[in-house]
C-alpha positions in Angstrom: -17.1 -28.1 -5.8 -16.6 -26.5 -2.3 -13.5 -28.6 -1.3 -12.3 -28.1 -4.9 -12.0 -24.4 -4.1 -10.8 -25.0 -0.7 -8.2 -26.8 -2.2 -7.5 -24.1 -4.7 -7.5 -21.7 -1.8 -5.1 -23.7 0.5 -2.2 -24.2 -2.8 -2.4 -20.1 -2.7 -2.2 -20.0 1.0 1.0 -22.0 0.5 2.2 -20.0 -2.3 2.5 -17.2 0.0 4.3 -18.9 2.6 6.9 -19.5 -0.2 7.1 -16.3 -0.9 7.6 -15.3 2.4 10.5 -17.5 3.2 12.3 -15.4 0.6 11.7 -12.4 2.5 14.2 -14.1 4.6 11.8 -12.2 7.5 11.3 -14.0 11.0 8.2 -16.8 11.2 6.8 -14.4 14.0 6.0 -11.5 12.2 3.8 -13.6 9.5 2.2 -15.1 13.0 1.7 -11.9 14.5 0.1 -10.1 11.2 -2.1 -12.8 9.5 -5.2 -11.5 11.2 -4.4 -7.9 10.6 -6.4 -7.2 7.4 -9.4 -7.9 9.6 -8.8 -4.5 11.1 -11.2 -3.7 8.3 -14.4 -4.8 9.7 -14.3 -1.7 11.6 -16.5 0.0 9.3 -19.4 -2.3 10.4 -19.2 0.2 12.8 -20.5 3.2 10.9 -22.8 1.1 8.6 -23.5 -2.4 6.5 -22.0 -0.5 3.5 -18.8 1.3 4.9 -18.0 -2.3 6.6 -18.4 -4.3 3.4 -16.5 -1.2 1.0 -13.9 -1.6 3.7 -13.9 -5.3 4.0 -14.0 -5.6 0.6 -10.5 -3.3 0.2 -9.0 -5.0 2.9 -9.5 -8.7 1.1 -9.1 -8.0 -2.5 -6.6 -10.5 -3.7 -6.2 -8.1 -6.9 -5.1 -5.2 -4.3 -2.6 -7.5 -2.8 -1.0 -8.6 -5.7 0.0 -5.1 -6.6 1.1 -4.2 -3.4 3.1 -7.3 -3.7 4.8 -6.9 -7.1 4.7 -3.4 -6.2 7.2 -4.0 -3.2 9.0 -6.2 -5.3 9.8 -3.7 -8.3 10.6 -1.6 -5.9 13.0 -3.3 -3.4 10.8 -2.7 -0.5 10.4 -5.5 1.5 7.6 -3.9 4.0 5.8 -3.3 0.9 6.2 -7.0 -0.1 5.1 -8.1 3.6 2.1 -5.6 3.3 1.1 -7.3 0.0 1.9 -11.5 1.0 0.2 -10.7 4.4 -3.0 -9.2 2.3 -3.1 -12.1 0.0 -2.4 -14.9 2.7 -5.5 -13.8 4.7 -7.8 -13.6 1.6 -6.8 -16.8 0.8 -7.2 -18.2 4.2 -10.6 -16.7 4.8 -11.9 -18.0 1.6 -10.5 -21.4 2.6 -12.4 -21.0 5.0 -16.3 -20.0 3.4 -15.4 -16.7 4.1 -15.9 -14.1 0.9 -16.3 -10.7 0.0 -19.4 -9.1 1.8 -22.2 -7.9 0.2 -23.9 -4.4 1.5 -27.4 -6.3 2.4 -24.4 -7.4 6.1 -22.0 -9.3 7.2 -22.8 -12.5 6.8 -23.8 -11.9 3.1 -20.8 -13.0 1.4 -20.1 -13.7 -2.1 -19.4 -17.5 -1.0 -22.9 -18.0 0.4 -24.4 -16.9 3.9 -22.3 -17.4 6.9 -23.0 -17.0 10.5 -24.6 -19.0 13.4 -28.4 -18.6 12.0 -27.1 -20.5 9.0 -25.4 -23.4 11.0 -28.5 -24.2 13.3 -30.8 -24.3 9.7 -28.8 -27.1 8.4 
């Protein structure tokens, strides 16, 4: 089931890259942002909960469709950006195992527990 949704995660991933291409935008600024939305984790900062609320926001693929269709009603292709860059890096985290964070930490995620502790038990 894992590499089922990893699949299903990577044929978003490359939905978005579609999508971008009609942006008719420079490859460089999708390089240069896809890690952005990780800004978020900066709540860990202040506390477990602040982090995941932030986290959370930051990797909501829901969000990130609005802001999407929201640039594209609109004509705004910032706005579009904003919304494809939000939505690739969800997808490409979840890809990856990571998920939305639960308050209990970090490494809580919806996906399962990540982290180092969890590599060395397997």
């Amino acid at each position: 089931m894992k590499k089922l949704i990893q699949l299903e995660e990577f044929i978003m991933f490359l939905a978005t890259l579609v999508l971008f291409n009609f942006l008719g935008l420079s490859w460089w600024w999708f390089a240069g942002c896809i890690l952005l939305p990780d800004i978020s984790m900066i709540g860990y900062i202040h506390n477990a909960r602040t982090g995941a609320w932030l986290y959370n926001i930051a990797h909501h693929r829901a969000l990130a469709v609005i802001v999407w269709l929201g640039g594209y009603f609109l004509g705004n292709i910032v706005v579009e950006f904003i919304g494809l860059i939000l939505f690739s890096h969800a997808t490409m985290d979840r890809m990856l195992g990571y998920g939305l964070k639960y308050e209990s930490g970090f490494r809580f995620t919806h996906l399962g527990e990540i982290g180092r502790e969890v590599r060395s038990k397997k």
